[in-house]
mmCIF file as Biopython writes it, N, C-alpha, C and O atoms, coordinates in Angstrom:
data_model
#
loop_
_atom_site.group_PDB
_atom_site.id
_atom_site.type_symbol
_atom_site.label_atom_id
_atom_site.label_alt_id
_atom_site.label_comp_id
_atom_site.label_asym_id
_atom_site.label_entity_id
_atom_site.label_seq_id
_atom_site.pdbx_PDB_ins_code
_atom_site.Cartn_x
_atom_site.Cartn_y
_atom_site.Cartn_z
_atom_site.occupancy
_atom_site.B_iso_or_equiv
_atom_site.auth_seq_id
_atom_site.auth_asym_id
_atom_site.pdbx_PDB_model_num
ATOM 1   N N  . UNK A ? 1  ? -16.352 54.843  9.179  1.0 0.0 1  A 1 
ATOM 2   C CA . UNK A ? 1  ? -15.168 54.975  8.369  1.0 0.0 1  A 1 
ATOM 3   C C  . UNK A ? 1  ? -15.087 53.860  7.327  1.0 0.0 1  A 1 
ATOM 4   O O  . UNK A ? 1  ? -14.928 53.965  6.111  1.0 0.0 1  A 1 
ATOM 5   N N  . UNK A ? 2  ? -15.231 52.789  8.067  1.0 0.0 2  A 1 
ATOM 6   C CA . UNK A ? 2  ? -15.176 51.750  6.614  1.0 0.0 2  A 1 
ATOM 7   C C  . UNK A ? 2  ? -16.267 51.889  6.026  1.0 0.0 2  A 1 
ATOM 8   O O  . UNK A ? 2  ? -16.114 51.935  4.805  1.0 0.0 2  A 1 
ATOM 9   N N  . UNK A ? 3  ? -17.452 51.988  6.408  1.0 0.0 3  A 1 
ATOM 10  C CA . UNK A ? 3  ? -18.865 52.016  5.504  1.0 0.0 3  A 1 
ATOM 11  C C  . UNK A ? 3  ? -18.414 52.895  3.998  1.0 0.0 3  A 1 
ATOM 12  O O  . UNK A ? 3  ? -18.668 52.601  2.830  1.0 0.0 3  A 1 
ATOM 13  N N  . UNK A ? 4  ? -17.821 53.810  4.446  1.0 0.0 4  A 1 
ATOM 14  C CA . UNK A ? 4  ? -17.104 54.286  3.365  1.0 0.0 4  A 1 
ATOM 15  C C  . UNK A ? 4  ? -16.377 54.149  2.233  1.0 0.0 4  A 1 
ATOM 16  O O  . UNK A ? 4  ? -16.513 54.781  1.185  1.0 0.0 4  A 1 
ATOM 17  N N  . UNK A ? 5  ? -15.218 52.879  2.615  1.0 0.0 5  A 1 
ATOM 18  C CA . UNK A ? 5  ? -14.895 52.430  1.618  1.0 0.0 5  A 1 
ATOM 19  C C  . UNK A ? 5  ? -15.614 51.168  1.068  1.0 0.0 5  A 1 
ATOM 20  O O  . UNK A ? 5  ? -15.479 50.737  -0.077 1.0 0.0 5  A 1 
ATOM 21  N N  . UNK A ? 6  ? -16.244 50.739  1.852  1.0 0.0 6  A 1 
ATOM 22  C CA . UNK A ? 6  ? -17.230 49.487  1.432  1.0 0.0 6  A 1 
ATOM 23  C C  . UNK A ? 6  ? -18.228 50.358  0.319  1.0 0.0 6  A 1 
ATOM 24  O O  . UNK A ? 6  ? -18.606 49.879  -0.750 1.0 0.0 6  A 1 
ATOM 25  N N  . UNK A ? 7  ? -18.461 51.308  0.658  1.0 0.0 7  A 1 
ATOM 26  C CA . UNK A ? 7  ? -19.345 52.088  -0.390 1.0 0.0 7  A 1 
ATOM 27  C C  . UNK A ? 7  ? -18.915 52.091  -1.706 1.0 0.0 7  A 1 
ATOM 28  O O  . UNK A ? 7  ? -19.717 51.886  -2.617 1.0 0.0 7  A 1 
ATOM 29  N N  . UNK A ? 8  ? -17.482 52.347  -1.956 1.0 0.0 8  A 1 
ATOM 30  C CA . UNK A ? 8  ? -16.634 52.218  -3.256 1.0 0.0 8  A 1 
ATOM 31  C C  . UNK A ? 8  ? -16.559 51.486  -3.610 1.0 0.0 8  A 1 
ATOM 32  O O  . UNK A ? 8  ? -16.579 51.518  -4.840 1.0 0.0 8  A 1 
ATOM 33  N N  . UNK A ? 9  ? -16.447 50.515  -3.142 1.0 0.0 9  A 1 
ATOM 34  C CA . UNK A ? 9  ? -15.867 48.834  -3.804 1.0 0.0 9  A 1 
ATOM 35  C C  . UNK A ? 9  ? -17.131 48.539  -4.576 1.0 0.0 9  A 1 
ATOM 36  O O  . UNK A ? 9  ? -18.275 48.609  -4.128 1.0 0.0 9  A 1 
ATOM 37  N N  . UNK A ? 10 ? -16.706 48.143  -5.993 1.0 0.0 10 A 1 
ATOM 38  C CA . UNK A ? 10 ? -17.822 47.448  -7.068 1.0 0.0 10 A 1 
ATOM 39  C C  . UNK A ? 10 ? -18.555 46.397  -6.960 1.0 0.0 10 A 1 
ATOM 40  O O  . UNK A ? 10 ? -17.533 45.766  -7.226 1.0 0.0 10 A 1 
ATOM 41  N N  . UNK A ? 11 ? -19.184 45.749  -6.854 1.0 0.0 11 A 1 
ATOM 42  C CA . UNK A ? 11 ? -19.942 44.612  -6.190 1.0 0.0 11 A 1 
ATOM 43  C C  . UNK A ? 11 ? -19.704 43.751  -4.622 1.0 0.0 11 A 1 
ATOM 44  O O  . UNK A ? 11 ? -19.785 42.560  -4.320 1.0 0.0 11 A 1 
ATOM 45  N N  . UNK A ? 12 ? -19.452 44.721  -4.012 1.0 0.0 12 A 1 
ATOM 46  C CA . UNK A ? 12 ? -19.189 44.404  -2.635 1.0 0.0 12 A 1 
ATOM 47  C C  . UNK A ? 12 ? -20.263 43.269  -1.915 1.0 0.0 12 A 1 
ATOM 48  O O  . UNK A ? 12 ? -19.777 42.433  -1.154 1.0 0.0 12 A 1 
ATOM 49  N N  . UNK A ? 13 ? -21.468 43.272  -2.135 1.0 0.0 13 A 1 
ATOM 50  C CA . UNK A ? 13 ? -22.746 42.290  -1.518 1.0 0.0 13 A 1 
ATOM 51  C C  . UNK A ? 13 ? -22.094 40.872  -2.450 1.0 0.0 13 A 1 
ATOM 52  O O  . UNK A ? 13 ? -22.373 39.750  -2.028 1.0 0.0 13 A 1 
ATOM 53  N N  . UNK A ? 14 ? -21.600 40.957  -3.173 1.0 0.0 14 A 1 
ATOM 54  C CA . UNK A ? 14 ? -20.953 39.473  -3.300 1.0 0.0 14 A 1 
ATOM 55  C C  . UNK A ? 14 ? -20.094 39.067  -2.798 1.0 0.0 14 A 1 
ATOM 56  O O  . UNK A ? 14 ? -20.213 37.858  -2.998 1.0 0.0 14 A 1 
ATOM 57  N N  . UNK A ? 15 ? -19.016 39.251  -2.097 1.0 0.0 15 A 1 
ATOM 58  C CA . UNK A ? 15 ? -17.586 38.809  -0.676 1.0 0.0 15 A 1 
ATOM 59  C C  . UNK A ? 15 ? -18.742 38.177  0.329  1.0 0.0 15 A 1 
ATOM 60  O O  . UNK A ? 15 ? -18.221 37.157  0.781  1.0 0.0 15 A 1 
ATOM 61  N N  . UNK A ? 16 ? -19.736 38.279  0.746  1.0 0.0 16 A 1 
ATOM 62  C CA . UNK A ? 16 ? -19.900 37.432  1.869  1.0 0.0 16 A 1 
ATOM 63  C C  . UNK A ? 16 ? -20.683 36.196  1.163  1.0 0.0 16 A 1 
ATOM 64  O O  . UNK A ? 16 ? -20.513 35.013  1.456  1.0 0.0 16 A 1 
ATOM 65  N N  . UNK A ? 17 ? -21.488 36.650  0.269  1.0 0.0 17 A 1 
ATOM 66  C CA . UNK A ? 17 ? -21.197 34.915  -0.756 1.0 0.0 17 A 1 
ATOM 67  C C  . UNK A ? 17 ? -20.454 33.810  -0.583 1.0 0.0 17 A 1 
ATOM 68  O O  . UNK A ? 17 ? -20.383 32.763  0.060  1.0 0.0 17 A 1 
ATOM 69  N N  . UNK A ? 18 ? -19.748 34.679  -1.700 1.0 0.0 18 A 1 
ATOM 70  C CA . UNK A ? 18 ? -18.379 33.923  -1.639 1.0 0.0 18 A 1 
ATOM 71  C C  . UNK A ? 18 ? -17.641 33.157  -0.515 1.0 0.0 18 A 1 
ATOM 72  O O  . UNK A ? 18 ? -17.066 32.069  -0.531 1.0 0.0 18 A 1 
ATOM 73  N N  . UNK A ? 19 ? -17.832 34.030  0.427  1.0 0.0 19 A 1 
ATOM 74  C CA . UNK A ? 19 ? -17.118 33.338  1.621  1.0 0.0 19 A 1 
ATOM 75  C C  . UNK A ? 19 ? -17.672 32.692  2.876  1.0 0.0 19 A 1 
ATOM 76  O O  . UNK A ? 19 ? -17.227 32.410  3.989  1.0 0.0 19 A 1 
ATOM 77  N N  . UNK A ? 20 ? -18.543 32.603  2.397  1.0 0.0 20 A 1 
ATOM 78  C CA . UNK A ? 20 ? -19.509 31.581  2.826  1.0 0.0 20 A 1 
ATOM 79  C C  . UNK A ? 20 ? -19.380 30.200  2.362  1.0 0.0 20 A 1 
ATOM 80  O O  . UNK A ? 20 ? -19.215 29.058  2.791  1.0 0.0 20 A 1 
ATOM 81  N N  . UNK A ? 21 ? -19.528 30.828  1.326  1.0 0.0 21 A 1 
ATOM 82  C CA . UNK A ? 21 ? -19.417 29.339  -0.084 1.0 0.0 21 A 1 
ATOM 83  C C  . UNK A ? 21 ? -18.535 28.773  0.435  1.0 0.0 21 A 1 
ATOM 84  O O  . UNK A ? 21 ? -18.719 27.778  1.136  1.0 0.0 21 A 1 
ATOM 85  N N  . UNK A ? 22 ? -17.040 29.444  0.128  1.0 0.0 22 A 1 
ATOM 86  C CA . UNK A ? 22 ? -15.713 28.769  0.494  1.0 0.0 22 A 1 
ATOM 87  C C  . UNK A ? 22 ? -15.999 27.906  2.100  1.0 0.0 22 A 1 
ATOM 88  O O  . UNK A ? 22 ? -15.889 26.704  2.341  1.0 0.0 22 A 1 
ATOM 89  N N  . UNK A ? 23 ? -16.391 29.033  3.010  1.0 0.0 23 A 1 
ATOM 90  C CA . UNK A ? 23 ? -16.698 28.152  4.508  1.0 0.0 23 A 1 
ATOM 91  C C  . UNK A ? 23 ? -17.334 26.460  4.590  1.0 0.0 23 A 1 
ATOM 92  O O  . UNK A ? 23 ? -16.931 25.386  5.036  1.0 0.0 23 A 1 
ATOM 93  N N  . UNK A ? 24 ? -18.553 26.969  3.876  1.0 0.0 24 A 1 
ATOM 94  C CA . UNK A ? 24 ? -19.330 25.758  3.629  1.0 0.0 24 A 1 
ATOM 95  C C  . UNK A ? 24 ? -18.930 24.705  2.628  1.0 0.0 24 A 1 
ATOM 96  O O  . UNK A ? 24 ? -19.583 23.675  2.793  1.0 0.0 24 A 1 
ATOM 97  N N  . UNK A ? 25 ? -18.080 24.642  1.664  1.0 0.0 25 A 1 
ATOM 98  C CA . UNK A ? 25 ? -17.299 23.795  1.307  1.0 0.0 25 A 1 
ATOM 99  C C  . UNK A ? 25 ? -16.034 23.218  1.617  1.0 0.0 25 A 1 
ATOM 100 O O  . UNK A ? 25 ? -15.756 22.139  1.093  1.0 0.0 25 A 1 
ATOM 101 N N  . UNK A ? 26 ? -15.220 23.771  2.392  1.0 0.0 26 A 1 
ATOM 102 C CA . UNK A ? 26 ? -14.221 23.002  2.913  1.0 0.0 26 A 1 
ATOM 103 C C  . UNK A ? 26 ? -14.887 21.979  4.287  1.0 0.0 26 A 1 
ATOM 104 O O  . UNK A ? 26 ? -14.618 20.794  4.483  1.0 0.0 26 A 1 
ATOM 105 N N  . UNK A ? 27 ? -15.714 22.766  5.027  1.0 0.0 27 A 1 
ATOM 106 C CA . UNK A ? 27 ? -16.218 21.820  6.013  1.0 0.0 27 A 1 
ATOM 107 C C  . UNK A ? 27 ? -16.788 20.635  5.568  1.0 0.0 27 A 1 
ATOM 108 O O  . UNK A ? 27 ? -16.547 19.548  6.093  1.0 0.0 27 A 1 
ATOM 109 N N  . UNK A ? 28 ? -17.700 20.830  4.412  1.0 0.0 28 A 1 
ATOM 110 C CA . UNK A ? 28 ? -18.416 19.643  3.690  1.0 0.0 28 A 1 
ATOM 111 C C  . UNK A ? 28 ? -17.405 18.442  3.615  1.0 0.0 28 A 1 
ATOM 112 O O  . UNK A ? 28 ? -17.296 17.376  4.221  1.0 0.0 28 A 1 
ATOM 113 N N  . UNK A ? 29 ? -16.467 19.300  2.254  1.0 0.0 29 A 1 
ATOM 114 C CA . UNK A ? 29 ? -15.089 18.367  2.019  1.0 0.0 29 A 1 
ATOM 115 C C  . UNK A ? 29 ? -14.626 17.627  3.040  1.0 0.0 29 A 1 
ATOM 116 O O  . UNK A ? 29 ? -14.931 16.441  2.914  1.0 0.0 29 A 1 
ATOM 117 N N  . UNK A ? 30 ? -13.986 17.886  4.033  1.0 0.0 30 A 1 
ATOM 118 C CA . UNK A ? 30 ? -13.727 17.522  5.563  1.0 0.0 30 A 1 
ATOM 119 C C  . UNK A ? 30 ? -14.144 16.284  6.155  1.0 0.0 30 A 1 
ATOM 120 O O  . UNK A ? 30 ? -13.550 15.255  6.477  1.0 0.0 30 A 1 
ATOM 121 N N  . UNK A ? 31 ? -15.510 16.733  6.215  1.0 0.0 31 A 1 
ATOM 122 C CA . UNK A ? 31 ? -16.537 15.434  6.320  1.0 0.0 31 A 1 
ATOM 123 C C  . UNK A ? 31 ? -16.615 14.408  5.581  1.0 0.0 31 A 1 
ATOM 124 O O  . UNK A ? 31 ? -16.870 13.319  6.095  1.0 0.0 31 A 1 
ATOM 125 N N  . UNK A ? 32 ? -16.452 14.509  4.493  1.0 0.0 32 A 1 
ATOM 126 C CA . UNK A ? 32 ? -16.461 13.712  3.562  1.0 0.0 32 A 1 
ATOM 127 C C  . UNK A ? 32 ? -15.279 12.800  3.452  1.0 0.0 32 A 1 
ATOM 128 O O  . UNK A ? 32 ? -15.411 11.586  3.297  1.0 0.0 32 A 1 
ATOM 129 N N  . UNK A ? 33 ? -14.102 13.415  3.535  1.0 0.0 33 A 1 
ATOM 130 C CA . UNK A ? 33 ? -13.001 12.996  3.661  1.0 0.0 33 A 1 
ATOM 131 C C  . UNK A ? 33 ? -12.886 12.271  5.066  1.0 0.0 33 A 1 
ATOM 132 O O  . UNK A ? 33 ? -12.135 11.301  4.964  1.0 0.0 33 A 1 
ATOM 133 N N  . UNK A ? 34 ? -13.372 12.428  6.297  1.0 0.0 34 A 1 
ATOM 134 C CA . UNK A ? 34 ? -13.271 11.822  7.096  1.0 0.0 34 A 1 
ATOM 135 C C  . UNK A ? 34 ? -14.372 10.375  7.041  1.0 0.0 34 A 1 
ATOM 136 O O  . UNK A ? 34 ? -14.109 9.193   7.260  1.0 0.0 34 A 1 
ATOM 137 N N  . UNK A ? 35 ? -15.185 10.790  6.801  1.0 0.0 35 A 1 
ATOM 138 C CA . UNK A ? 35 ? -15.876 9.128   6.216  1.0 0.0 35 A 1 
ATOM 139 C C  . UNK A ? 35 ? -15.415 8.419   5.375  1.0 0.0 35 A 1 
ATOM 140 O O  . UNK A ? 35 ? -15.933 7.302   5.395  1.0 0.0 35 A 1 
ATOM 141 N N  . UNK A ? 36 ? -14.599 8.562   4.563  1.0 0.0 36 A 1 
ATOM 142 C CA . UNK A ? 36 ? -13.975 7.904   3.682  1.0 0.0 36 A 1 
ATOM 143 C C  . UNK A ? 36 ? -12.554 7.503   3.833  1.0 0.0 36 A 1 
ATOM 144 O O  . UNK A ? 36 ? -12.052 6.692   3.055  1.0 0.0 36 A 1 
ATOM 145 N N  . UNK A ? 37 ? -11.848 8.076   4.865  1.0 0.0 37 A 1 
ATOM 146 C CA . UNK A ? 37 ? -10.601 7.193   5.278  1.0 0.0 37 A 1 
ATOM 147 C C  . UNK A ? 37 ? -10.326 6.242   5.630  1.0 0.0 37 A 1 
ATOM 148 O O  . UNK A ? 37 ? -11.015 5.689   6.487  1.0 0.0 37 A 1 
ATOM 149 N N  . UNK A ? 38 ? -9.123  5.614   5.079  1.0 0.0 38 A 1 
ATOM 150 C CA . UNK A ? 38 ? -9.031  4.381   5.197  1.0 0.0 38 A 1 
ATOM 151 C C  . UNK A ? 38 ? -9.078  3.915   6.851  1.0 0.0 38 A 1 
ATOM 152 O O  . UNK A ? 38 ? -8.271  4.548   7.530  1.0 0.0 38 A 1 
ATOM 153 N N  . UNK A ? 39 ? -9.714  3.131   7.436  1.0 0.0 39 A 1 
ATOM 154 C CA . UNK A ? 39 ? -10.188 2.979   8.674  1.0 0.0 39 A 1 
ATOM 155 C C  . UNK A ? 39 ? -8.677  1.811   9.358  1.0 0.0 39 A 1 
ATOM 156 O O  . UNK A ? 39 ? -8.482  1.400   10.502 1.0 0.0 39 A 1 
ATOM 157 N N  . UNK A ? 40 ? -7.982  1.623   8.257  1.0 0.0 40 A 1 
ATOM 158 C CA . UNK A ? 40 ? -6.855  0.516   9.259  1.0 0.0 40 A 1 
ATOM 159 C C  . UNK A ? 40 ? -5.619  1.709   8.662  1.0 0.0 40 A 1 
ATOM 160 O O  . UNK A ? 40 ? -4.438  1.371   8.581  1.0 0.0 40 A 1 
ATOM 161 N N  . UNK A ? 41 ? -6.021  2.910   8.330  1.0 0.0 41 A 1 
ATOM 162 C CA . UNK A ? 41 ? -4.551  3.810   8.101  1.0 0.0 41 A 1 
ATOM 163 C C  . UNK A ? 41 ? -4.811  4.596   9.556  1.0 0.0 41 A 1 
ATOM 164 O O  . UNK A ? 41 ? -3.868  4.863   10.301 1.0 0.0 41 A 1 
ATOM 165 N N  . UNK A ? 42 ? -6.123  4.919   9.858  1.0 0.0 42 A 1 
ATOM 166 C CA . UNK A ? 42 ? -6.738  5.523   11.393 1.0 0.0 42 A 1 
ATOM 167 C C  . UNK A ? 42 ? -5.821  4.580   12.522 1.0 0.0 42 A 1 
ATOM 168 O O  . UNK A ? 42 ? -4.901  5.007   13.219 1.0 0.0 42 A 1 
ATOM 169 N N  . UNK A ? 43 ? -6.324  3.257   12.487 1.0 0.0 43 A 1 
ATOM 170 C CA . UNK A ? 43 ? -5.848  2.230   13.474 1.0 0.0 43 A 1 
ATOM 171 C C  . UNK A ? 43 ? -4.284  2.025   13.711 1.0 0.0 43 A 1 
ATOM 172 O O  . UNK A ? 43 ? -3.804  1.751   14.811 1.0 0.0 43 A 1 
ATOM 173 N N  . UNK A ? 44 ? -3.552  2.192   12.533 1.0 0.0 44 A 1 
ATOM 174 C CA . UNK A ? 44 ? -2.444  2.143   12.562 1.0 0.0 44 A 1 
ATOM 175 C C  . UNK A ? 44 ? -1.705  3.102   13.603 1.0 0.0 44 A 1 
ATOM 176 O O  . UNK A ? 44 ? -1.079  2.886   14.641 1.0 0.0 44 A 1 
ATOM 177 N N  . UNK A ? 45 ? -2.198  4.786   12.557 1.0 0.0 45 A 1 
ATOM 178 C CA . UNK A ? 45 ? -1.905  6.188   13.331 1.0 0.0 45 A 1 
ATOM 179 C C  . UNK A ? 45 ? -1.928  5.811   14.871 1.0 0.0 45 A 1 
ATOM 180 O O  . UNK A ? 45 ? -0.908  5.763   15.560 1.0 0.0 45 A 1 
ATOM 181 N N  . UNK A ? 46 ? -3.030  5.587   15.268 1.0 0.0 46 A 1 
ATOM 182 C CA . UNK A ? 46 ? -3.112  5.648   16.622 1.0 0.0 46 A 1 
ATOM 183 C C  . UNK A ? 46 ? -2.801  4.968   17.400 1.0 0.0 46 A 1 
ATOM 184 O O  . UNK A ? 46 ? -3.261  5.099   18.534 1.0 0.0 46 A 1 
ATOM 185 N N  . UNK A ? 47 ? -1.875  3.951   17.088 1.0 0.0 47 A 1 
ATOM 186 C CA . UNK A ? 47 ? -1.561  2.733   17.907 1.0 0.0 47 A 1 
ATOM 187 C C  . UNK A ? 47 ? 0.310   3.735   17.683 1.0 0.0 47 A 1 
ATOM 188 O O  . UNK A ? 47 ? 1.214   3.618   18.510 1.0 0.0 47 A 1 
ATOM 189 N N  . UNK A ? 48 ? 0.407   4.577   16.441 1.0 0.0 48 A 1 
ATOM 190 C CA . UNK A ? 48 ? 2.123   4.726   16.795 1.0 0.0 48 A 1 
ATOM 191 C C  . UNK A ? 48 ? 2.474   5.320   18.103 1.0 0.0 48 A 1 
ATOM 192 O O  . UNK A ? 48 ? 3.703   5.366   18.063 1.0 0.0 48 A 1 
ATOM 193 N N  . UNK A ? 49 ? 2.083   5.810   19.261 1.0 0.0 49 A 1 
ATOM 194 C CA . UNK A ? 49 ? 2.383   6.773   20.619 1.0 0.0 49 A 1 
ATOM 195 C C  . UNK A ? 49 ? 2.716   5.178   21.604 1.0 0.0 49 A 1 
ATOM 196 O O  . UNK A ? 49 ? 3.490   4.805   22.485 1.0 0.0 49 A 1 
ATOM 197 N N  . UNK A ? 50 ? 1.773   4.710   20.919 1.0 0.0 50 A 1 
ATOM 198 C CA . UNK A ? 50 ? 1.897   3.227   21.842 1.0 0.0 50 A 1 
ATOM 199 C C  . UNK A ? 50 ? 3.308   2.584   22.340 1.0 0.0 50 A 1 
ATOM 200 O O  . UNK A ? 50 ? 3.746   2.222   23.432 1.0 0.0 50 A 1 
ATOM 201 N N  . UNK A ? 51 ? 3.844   2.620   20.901 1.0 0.0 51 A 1 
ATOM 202 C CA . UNK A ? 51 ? 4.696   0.755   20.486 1.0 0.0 51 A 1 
ATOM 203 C C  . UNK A ? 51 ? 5.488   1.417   21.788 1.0 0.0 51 A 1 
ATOM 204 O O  . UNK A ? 51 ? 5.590   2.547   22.265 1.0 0.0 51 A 1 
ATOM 205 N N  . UNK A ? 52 ? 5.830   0.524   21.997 1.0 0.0 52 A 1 
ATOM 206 C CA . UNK A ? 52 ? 6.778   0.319   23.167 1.0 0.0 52 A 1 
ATOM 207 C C  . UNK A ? 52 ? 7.977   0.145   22.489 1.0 0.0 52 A 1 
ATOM 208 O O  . UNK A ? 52 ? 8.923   0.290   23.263 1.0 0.0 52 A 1 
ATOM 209 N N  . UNK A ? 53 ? 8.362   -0.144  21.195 1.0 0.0 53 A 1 
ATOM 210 C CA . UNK A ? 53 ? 10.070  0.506   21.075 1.0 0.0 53 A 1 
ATOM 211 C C  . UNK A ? 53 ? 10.249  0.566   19.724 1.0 0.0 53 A 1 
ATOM 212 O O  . UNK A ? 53 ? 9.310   0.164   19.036 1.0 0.0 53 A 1 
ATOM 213 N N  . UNK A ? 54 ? 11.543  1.101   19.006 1.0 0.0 54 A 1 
ATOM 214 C CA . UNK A ? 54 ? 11.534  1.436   17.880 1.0 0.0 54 A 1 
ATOM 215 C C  . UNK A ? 54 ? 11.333  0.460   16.820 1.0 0.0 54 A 1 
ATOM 216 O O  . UNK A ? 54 ? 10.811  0.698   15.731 1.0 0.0 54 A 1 
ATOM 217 N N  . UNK A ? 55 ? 12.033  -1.258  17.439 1.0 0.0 55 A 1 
ATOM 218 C CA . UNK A ? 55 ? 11.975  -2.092  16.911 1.0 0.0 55 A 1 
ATOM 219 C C  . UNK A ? 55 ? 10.514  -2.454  16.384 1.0 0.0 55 A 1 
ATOM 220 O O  . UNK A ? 55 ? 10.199  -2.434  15.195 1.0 0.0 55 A 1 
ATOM 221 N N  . UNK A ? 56 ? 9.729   -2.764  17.367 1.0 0.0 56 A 1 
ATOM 222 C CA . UNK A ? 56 ? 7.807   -2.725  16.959 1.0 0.0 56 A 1 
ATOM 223 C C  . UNK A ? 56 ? 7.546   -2.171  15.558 1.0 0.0 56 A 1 
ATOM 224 O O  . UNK A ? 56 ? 7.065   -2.683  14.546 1.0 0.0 56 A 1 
ATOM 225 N N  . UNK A ? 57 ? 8.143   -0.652  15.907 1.0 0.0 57 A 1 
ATOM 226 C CA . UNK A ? 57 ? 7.980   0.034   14.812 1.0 0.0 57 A 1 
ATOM 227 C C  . UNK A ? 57 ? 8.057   -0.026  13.199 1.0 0.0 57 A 1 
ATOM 228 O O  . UNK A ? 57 ? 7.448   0.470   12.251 1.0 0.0 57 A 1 
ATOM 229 N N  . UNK A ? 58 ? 9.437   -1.149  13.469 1.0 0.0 58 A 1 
ATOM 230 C CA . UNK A ? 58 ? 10.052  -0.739  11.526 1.0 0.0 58 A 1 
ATOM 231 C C  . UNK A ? 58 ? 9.612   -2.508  11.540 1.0 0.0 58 A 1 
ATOM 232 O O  . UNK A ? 58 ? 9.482   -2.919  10.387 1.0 0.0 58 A 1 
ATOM 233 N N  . UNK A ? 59 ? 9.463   -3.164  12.192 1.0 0.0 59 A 1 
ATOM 234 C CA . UNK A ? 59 ? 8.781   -4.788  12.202 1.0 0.0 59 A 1 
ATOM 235 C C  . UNK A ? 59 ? 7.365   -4.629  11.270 1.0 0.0 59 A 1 
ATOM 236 O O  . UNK A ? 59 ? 7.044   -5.313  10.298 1.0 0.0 59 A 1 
ATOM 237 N N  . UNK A ? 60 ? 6.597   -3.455  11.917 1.0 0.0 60 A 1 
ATOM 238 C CA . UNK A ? 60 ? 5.334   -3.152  11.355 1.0 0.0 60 A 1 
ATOM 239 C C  . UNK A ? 60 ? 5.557   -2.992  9.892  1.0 0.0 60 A 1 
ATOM 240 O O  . UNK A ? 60 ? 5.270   -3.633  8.881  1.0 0.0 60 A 1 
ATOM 241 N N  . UNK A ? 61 ? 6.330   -1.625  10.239 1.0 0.0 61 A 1 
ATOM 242 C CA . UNK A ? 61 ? 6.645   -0.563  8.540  1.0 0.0 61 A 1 
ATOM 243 C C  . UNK A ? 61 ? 6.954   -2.212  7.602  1.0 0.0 61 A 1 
ATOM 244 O O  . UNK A ? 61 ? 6.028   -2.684  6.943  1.0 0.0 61 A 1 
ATOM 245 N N  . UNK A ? 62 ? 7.902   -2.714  7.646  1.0 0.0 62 A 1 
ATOM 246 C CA . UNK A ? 62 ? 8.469   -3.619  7.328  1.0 0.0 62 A 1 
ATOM 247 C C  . UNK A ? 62 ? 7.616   -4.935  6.854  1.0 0.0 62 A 1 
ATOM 248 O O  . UNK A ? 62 ? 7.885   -5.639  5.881  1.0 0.0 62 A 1 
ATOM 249 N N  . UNK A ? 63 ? 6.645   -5.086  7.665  1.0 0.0 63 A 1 
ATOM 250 C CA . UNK A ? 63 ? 5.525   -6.609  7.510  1.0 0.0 63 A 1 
ATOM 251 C C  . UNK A ? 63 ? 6.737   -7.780  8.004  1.0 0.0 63 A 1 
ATOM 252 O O  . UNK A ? 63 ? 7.055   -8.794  7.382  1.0 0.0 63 A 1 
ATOM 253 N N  . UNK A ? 64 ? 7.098   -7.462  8.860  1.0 0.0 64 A 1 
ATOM 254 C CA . UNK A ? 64 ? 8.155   -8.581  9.357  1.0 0.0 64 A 1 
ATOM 255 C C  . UNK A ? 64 ? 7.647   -8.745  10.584 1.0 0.0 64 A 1 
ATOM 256 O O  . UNK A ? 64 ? 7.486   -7.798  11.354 1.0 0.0 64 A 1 
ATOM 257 N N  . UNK A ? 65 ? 7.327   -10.069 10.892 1.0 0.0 65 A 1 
ATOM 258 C CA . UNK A ? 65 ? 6.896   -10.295 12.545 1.0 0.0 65 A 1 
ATOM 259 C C  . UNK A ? 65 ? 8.238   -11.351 12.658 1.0 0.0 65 A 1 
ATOM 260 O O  . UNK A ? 65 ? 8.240   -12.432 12.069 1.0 0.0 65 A 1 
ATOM 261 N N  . UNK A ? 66 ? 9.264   -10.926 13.418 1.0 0.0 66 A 1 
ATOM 262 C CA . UNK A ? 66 ? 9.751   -12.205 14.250 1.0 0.0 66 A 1 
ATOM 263 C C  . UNK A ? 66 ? 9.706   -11.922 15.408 1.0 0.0 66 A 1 
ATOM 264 O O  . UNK A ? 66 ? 9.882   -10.742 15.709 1.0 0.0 66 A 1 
ATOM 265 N N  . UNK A ? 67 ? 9.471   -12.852 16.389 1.0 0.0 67 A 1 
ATOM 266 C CA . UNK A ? 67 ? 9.623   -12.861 17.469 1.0 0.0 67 A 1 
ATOM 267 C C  . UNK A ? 67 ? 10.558  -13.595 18.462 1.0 0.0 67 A 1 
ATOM 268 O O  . UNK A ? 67 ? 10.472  -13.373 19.669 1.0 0.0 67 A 1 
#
């Protein structure tokens, strides 16, 4: 049934090209983007589940250490 309408469609052998292409470039991108992040914006992220209270928190945001 679909072979059918795949039969109609005007340059149909080009969609899996294409979308390939698209596949294989966002993953690339991805990668790329993950090697290139800032590595103390990573460190930061993952230390927020941590802080032990809200205060920690806006001390950081803030660049204010008192103790």
């Amino acid at each position: 049934m679909f072979k059918y309408y795949f039969e109609q469609v005007h340059n149909v052998e080009v969609w899996p090209i294409i979308s390939l292409s698209i596949f294989f470039v966002f993953f690339v991108g991805l990668i790329v983007y993950v090697y290139k992040i800032n590595k103390g914006h990573i460190s930061h992220m993952e230390q927020l589940p941590l802080k032990e209270n809200e205060e920690d928190f806006l001390n950081e945001i803030n660049g204010s250490t008192h103790e």
